[in-house]
C-alpha positions in Angstrom: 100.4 121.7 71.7 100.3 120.0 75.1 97.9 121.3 78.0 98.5 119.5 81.9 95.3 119.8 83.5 96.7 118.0 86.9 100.4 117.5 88.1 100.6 115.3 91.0 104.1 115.1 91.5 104.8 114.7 94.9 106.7 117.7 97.1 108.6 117.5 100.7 106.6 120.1 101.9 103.1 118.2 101.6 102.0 116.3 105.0 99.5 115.2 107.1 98.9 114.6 110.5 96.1 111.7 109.9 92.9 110.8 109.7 90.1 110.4 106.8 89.8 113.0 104.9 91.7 116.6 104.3 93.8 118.1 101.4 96.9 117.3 100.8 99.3 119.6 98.5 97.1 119.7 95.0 95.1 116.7 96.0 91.7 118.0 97.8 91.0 115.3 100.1 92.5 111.7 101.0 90.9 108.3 102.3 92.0 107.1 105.3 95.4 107.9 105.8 95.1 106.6 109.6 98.8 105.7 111.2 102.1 108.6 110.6 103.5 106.2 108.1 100.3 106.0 106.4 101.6 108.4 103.6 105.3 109.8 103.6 107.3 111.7 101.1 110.6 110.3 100.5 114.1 110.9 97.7 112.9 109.4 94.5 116.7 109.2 94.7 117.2 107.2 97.2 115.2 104.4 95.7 115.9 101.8 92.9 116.6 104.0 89.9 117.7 107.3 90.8 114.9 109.1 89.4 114.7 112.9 90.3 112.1 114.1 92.5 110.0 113.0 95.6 107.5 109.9 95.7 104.7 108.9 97.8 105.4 105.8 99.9 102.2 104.3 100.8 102.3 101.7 103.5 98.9 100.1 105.0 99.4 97.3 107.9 97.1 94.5 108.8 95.1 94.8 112.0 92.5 97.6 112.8 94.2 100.8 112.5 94.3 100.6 109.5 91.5 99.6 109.2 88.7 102.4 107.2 85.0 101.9 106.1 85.5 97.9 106.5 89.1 97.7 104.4 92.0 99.2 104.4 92.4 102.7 101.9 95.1 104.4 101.9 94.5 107.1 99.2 94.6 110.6 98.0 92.2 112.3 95.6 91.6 114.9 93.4 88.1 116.0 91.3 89.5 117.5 87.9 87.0 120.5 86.7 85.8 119.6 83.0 86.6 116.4 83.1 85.4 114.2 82.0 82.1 116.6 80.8 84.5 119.1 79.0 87.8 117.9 77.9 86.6 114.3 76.8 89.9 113.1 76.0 93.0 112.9 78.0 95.9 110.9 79.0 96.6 109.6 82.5 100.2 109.0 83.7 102.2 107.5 86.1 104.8 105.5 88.0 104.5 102.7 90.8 106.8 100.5 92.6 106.8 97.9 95.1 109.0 97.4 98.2 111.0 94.2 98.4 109.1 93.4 101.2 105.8 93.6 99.1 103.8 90.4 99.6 100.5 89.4 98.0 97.8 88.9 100.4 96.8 85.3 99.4 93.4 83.6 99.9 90.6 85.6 101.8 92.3 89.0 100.9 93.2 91.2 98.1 94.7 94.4 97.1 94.0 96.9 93.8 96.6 99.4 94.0 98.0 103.0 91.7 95.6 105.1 89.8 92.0 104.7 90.5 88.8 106.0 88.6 85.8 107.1 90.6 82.8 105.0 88.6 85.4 103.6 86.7 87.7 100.6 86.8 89.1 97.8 85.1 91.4 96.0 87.2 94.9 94.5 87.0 96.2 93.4 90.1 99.6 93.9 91.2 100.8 96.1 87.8 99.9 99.3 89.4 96.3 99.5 87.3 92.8 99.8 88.5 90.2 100.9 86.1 86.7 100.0 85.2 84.8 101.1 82.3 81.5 100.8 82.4 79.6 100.1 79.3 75.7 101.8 79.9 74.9 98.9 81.7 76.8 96.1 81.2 80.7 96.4 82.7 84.3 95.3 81.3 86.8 94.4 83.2 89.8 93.2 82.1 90.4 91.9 84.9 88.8 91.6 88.6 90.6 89.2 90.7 88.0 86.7 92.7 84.9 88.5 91.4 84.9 88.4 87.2 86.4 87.0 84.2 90.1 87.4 83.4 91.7 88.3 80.8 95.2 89.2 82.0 97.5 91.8 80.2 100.7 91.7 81.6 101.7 88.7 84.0 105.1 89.8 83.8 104.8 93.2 85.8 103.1 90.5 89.0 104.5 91.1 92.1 107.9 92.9 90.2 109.8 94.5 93.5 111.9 97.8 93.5 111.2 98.1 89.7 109.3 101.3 88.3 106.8 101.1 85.8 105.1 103.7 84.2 102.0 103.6 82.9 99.7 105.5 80.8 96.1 105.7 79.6 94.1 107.0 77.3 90.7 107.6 76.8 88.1 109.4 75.3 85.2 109.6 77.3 81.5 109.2 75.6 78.1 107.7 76.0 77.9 106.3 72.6 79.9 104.3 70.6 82.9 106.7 69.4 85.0 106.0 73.0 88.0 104.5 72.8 90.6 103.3 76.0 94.3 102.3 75.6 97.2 101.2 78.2 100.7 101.6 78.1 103.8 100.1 80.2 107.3 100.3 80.3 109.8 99.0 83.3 112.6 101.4 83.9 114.6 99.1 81.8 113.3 100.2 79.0 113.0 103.1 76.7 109.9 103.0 75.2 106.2 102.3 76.4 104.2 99.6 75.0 100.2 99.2 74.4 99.4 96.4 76.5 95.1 97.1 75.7 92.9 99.0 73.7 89.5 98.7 73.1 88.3 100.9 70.5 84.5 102.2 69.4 83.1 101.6 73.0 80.7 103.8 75.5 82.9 104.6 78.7 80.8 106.5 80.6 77.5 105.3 82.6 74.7 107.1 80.9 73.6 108.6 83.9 77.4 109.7 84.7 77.8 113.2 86.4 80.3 114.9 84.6 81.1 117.1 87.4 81.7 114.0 90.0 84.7 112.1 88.3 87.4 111.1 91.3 91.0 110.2 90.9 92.9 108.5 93.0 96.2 107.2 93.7 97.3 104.5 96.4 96.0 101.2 97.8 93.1 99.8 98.5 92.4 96.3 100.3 90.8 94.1 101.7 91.2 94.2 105.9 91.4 90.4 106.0 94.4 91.0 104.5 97.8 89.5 106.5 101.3 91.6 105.7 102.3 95.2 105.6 102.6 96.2 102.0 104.8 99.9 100.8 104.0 101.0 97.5 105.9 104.0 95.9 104.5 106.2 93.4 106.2 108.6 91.6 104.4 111.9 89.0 100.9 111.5 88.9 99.4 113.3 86.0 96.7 114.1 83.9 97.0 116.3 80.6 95.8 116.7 77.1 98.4 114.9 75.1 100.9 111.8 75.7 104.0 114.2 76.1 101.8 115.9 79.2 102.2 112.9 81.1 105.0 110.3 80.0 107.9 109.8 81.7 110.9 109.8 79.7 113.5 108.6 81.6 115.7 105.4 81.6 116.8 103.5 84.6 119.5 105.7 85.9 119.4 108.6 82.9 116.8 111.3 83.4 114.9 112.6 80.2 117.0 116.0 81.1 119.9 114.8 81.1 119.5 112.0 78.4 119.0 111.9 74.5 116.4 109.4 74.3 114.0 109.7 71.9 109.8 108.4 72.8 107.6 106.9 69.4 105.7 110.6 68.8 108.5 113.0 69.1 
């Protein structure tokens, strides 16, 4: 039995005129969304793919417009009720993609960008993955570009332009010991995701973590030193109870509706 506790998925009829904060369709407020081309809707169709539906094309340019709070956000957001202080466990889905014009911002700036945890991040740069997990008082990051340790999971997904990939993650949110945290990727070339990380029998939660202040958010976030214009697409943002809440299923040009592809678990 499958439960979505948050669908994301982007509609036509969602906009906004600007600004720093506001809802936006589902999502109850976004984070500096300054210029009109901030945030636009556009065809998941028209884009590399063919997928069905509508995606979010972020775009954040250097120089002070775009400036917000001393870098550059362009995000939405969205405070699920009961998690993570009720439903403890969940998965976390979704797509990203760059534009071929994507650049990487080079030394002095820096980008994290796709699904991002209020209180909690690990970071991979430039595969669409930003999450920390904090353990009580000590932190993991898998990776942190400039600031931490590396340990880097999947060099191939770096800078990969008009390519979806879809991620997941799951977790089980605790203060003691019996957490757990996984990641999953595919490309749209392939058919079936693959665990990139886990890290099993871990606290994930701060211990003085308010259950009832845990933030999601989807877009980029970076650095205002930084030099280009980067677009980022992403496409069905969700959060559910099991995997089959928030996978996507479909291959390159061949939607899981129309498709007999079969996913490890079904």
């Amino acid at each position: 039995m499958t439960s979505l506790i948050f669908d994301g998925s982007f509609q036509p009829t969602w906009t906004q005129t600007g600004g720093t904060s506001g809802p936006f369709g589902p999502y109850t407020t976004w984070n500096c969304l300054p210029q009109p081309d901030s945030l636009v809707i556009v065809p998941a169709s028209s884009l590399p793919g063919n997928r069905p539906g509508h995606a979010g094309k972020f775009t954040v340019k250097a120089g002070a417009a775009y400036d917000c709070g001393g870098n550059q956000h362009t995000m939405i957001a969205k405070t699920i009720s009961g998690l993570p202080g009720v439903i403890n466990e969940a998965w976390y889905g979704w797509s990203t993609m760059l534009d071929p014009s994507w650049q990487p911002q080079g030394p002095g700036g820096w980008e994290h960008w796709g699904h991002f945890m209020e209180r909690t991040s690990f970071t991979v740069p430039n595969t669409g993955l930003f999450l920390d997990i904090s353990l009580s008082n000590q932190d993991v990051y898998v990776l942190n570009m400039n600031r931490w340790p590396e340990t880097l999971i999947l060099p191939s997904a770096e800078h990969t332009k008009n390519v979806w990939h879809d991620w997941m993650f799951h977790v089980k949110w605790a203060l003691d010991n019996t957490g757990f945290i996984e990641v999953y990727h595919k490309n749209m070339s392939q058919l079936t995701y693959t665990m990139i990380y886990s890290l099993k029998n871990i606290a994930t939660l701060y211990p003085n973590q308010d259950p009832g202040y845990f933030m999601n958010r989807w877009g980029i976030y970076r650095s205002s030193l930084s030099k280009s214009t980067q677009i980022l697409y992403i496409l069905n943002p969700k959060i559910g109870t099991a995997r089959a809440d928030v996978e996507y299923g479909g291959h390159a040009e061949c939607p899981v509706l129309t498709c007999n592809i079969t996913l490890p678990g079904e």
